[in-house]
N, CA, C and O of each residue as an XYZ file, in Angstrom:
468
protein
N       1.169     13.849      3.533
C       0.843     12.554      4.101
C      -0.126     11.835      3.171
O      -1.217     12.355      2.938
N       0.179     10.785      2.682
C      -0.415      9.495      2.163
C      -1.791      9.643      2.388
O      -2.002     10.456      3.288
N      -2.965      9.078      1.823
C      -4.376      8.998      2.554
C      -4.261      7.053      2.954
O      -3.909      6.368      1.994
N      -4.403      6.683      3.612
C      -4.651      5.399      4.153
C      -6.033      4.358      3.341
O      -7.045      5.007      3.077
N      -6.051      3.330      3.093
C      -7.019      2.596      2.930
C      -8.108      2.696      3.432
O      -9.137      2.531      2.776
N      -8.096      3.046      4.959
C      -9.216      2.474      5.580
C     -10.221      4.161      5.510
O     -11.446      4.202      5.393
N      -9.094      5.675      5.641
C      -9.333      6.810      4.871
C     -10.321      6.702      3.970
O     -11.543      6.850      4.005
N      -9.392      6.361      3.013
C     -10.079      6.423      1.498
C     -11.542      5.549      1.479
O     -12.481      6.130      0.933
N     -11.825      4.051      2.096
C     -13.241      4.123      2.415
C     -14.006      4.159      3.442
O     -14.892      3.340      3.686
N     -13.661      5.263      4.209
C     -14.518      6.290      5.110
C     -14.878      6.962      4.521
O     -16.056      7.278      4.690
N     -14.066      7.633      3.413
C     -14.129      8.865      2.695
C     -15.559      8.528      1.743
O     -16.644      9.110      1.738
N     -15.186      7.620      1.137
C     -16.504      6.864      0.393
C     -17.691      6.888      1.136
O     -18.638      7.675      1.134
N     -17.432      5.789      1.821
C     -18.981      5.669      2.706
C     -19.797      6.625      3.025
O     -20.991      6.623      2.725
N     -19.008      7.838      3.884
C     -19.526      8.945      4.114
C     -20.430      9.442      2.721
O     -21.651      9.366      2.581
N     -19.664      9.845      1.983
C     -20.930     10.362      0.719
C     -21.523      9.573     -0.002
O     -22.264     10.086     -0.840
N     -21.439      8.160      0.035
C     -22.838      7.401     -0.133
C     -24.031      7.397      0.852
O     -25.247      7.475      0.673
N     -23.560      7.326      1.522
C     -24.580      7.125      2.841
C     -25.204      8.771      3.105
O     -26.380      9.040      3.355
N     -24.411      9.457      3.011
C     -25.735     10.879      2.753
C     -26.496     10.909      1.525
O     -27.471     11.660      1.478
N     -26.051      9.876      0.067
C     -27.417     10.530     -0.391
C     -27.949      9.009     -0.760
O     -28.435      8.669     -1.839
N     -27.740      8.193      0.384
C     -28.934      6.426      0.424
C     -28.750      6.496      1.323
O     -27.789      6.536      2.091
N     -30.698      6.547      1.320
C     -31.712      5.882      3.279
C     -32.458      5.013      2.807
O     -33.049      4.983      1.728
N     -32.426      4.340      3.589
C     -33.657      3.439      3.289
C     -34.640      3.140      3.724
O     -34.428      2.964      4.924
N     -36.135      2.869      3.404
C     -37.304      2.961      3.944
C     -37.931      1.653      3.828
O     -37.490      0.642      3.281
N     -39.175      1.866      4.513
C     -39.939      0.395      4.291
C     -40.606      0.072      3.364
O     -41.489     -0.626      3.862
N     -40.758      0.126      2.342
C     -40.931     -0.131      1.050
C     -39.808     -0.496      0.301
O     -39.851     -1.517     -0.386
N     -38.547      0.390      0.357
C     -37.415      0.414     -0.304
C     -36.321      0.536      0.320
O     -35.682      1.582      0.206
N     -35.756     -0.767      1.313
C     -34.439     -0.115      2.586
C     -33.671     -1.169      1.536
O     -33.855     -2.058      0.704
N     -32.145      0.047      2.592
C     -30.787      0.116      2.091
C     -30.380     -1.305      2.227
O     -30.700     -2.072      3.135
N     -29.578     -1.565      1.127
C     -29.287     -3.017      1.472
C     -27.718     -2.724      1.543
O     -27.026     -2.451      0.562
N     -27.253     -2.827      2.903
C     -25.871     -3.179      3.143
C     -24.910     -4.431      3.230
O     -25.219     -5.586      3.522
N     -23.678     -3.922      2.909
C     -22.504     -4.820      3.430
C     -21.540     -4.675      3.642
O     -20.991     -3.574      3.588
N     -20.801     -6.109      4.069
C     -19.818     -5.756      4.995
C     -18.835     -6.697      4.711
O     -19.313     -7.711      5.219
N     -17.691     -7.031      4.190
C     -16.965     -8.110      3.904
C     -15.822     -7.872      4.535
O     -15.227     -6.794      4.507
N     -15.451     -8.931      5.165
C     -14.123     -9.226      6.212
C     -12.982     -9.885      5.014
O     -13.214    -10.086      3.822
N     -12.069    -10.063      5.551
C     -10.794    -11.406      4.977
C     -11.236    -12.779      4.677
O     -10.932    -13.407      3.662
N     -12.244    -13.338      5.986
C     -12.789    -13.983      5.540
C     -14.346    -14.467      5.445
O     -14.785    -15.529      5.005
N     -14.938    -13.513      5.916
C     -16.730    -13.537      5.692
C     -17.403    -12.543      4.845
O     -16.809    -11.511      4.530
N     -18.689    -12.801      4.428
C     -19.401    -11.719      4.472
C     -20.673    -12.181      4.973
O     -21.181    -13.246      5.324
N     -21.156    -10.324      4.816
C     -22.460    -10.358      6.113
C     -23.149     -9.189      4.784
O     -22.564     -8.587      3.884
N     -24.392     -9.227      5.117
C     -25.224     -8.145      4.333
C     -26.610     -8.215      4.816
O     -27.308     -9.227      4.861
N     -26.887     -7.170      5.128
C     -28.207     -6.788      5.490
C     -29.560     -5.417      5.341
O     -29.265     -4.237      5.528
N     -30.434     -5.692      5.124
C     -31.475     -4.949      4.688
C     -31.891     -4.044      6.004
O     -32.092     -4.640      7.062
N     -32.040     -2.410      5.939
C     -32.023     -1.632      6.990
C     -32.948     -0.817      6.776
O     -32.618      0.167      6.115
N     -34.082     -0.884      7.130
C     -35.032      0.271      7.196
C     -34.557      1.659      8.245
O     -34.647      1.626      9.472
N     -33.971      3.013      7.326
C     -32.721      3.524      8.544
C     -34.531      4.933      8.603
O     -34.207      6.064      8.969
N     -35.565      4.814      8.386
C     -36.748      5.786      8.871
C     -36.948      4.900     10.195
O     -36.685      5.490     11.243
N     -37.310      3.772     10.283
C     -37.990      3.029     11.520
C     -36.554      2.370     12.322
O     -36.631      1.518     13.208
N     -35.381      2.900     11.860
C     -33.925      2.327     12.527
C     -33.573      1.017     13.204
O     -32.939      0.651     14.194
N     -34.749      0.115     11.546
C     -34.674     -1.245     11.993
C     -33.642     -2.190     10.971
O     -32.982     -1.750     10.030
N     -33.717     -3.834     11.518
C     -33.185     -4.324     10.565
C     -34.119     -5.317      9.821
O     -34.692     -6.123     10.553
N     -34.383     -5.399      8.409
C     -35.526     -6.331      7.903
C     -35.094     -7.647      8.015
O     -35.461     -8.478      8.846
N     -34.176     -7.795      6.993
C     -33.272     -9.120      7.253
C     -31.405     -8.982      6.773
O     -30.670     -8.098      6.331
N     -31.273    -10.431      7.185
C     -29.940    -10.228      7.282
C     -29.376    -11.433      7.529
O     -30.006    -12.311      8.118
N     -27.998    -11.618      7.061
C     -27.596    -12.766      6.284
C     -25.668    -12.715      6.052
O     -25.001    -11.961      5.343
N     -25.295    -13.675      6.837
C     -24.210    -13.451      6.833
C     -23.503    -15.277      6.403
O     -24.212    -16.278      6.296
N     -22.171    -15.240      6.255
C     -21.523    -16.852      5.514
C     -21.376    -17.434      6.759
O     -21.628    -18.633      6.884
N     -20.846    -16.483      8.107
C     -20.333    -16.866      8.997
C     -21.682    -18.173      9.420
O     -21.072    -19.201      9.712
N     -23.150    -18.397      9.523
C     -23.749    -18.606      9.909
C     -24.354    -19.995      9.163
O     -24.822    -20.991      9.714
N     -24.175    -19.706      7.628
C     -24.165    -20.637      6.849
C     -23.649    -21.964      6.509
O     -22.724    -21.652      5.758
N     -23.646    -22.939      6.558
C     -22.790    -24.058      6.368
C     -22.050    -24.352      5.215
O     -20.894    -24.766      5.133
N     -23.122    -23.999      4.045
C     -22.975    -24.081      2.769
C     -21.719    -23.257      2.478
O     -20.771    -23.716      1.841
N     -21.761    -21.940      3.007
C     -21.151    -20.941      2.596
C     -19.059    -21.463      3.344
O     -17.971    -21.223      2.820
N     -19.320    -22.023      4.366
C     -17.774    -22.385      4.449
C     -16.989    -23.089      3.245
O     -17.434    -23.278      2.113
N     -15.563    -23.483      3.795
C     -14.739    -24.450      2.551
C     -15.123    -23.748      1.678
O     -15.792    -24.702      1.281
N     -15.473    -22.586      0.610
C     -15.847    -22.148     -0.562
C     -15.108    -20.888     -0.631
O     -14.878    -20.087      0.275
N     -14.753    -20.849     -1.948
C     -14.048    -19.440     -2.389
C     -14.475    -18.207     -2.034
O     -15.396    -18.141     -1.219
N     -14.200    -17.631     -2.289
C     -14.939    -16.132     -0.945
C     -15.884    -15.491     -1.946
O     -16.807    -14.743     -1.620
N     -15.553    -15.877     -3.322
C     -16.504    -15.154     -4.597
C     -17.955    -16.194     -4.435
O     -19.119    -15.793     -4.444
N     -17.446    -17.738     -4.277
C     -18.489    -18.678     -3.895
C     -19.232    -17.772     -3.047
O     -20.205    -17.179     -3.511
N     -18.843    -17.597     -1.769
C     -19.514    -17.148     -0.811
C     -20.147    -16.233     -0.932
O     -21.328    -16.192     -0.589
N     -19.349    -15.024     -1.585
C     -20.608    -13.731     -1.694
C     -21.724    -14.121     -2.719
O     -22.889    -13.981     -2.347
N     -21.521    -14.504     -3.731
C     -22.564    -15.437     -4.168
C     -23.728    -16.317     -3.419
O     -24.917    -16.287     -3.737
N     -23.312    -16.897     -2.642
C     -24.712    -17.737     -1.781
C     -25.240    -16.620     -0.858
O     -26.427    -16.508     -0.552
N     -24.252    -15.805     -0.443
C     -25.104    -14.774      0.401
C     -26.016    -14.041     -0.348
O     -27.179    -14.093      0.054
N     -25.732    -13.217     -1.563
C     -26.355    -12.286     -2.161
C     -27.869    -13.726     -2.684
O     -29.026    -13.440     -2.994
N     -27.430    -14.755     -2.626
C     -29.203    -15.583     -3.158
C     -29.855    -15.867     -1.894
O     -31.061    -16.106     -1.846
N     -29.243    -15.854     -1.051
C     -29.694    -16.275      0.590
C     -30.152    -15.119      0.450
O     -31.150    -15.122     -0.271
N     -29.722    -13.649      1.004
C     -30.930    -12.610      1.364
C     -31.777    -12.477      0.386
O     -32.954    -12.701      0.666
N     -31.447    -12.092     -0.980
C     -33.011    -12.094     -1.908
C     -33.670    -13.191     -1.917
O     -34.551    -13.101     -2.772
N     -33.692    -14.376     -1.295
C     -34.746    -15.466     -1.167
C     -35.655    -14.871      0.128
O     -36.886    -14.857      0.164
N     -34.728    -14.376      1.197
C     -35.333    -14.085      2.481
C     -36.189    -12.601      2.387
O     -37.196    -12.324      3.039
N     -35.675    -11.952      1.641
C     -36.306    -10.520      1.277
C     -37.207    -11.159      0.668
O     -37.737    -11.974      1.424
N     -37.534    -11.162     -0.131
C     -38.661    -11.656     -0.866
C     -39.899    -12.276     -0.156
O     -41.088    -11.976     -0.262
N     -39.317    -13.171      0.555
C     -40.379    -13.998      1.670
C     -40.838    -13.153      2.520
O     -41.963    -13.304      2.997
N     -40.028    -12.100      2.860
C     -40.611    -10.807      3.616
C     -41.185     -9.481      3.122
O     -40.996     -8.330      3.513
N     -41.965    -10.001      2.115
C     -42.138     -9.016      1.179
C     -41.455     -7.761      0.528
O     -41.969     -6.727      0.102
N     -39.942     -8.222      0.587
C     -39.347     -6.633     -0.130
C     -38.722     -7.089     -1.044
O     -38.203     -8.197     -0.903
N     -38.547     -6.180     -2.578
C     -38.444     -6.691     -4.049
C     -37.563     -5.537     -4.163
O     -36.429     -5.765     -4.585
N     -37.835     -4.492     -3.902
C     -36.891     -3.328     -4.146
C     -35.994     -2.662     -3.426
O     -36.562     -1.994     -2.561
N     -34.785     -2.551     -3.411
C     -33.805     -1.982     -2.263
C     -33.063     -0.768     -3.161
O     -33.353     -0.694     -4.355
N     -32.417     -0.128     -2.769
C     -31.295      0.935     -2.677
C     -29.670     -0.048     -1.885
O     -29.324     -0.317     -0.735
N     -29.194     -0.253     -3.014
C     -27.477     -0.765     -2.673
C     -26.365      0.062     -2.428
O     -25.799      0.718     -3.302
N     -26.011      0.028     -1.084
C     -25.066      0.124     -0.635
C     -23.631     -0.790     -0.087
O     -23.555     -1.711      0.727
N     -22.567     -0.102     -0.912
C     -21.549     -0.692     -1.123
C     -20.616     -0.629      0.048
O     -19.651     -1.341      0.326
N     -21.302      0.715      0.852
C     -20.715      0.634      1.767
C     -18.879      1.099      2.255
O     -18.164      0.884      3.234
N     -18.727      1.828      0.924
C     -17.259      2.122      0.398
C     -16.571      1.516     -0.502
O     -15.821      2.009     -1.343
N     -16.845      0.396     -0.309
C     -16.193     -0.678     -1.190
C     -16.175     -0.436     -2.502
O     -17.083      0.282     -2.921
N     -15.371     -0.847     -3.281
C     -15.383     -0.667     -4.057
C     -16.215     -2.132     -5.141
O     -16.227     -3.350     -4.964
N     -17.019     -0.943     -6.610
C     -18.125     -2.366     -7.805
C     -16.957     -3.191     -7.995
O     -16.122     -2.872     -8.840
N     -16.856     -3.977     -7.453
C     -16.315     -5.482     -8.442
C     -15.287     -6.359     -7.522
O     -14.709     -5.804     -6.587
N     -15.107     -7.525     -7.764
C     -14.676     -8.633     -7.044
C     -16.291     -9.513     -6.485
O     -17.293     -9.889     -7.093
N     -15.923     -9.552     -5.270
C     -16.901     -9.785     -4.357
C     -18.120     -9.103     -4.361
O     -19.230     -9.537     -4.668
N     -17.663     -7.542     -3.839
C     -19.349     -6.845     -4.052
C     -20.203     -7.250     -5.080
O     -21.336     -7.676     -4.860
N     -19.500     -7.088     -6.679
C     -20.437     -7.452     -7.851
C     -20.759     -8.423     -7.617
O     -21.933     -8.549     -7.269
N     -19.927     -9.562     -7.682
C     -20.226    -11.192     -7.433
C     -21.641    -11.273     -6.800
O     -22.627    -11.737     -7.374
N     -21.610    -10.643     -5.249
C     -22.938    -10.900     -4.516
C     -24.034     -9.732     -5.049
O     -25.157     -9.915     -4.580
N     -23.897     -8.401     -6.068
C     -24.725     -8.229     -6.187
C     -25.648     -8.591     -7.463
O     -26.839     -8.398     -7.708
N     -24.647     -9.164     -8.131
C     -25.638    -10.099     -9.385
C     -26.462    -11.633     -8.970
O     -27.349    -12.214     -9.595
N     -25.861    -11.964     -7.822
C     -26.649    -13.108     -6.959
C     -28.077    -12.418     -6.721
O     -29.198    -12.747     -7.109
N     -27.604    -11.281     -5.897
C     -29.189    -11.000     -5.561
C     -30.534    -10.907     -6.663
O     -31.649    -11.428     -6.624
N     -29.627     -9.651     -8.019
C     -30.394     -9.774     -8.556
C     -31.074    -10.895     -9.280
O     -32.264    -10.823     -9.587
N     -30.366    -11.871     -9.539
C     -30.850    -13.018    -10.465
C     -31.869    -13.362     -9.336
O     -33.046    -13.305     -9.692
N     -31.647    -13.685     -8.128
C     -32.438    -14.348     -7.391
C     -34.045    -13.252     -6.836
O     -34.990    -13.562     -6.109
N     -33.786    -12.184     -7.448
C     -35.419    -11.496     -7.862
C     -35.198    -10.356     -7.102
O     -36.276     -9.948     -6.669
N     -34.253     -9.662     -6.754
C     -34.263     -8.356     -5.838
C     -33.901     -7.535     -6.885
O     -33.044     -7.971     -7.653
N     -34.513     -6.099     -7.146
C     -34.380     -4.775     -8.108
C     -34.033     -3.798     -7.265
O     -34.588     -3.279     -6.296
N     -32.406     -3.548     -8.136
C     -32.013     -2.158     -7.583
C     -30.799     -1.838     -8.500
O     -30.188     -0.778     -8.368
């Protein structure tokens, strides 16, 4: 039997996510991309909170725009908001997904816009 898509990133996630936690100094920065949104958010998983968080669906800017547009304004939207909340350093999680398209797209947003990871 075939392994399935949605398999193959479970299969992922699972062994990222056992060896990235994230703390309050340094929480996990997740995401989550649909067909047509994305969402990403900063998770302190010691205090099993959320710092911030930031999705297109919510954005105005972020509609009518190419979906690479979009992960782009998201990934500068949360490192503007991280930052304002004092956090500079995260641990990235991809969340299964696979580096490139979209994920990269929004995670070179962040970094330009001052988040290290």
């Amino acid at each position: 039997m075939a392994i399935t898509k949605i398999d193959r990133r479970a299969k992922i996630k699972k062994r990222v996510r056992s060896k990235v936690t994230g703390t309050a100094e340094r929480p996990r920065l997740t995401i989550f991309r649909s067909n047509s949104e994305f969402y990403a958010q900063l998770v302190d998983d010691l205090n099993n909170s959320t710092v911030v968080s930031v999705s297109s669906l919510n954005d105005k800017e972020a509609h009518n725009v190419p979906k690479m547009e979009q992960a782009k304004l998201v990934g500068k939207k949360l490192a503007e908001k991280a930052v304002a909340a004092g956090v500079s350093n995260v641990v990235f999680d991809r969340n299964g997904y696979l580096y490139h398209g979209r994920v990269k797209a929004f995670a070179d947003a962040a970094r330009e816009a001052g988040l290290k990871f």
